[in-house]
N, C-alpha and C positions, 0 to 999 in steps of 0.2 A: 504494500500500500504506500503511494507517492506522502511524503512527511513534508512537515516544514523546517531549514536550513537557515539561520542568518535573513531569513524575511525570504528567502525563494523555494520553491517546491523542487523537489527533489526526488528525481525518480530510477530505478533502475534501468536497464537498455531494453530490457522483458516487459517491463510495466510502458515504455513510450512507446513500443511500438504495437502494441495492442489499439488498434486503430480500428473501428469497425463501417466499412463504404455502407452510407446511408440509402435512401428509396432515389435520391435524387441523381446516383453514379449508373445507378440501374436503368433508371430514366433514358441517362444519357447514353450508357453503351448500346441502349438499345434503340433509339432515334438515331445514332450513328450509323448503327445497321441498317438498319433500313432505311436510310439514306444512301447510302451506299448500293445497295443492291439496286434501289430505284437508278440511280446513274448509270450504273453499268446496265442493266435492263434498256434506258435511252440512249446511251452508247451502240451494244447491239442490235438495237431495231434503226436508228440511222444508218448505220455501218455496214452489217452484214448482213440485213436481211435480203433474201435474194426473190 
């Protein structure tokens, strides 16, 4: 458990990196995606569609 130091918080390397990606990384990785695939989808219907 992160303590207090001389007035600063004080943590292990184990304790700071316990980080946990919120709803809003989820969000993003996934509006990335499927932006992505939409591109590449209007990529190959301009391009190669024969």
């Amino acid at each position: 458990m992160a303590n207090k130091q001389q007035g600063r918080i004080v943590e292990t390397p184990t304790e700071a990196r316990q980080a946990e990606p919120g709803p809003s990384v989820l969000a993003l990785l996934t509006i990335s995606l499927g932006l992505a695939v939409l591109i590449l989808g209007v990529v190959w219907f301009v391009f190669f569609r024969t």
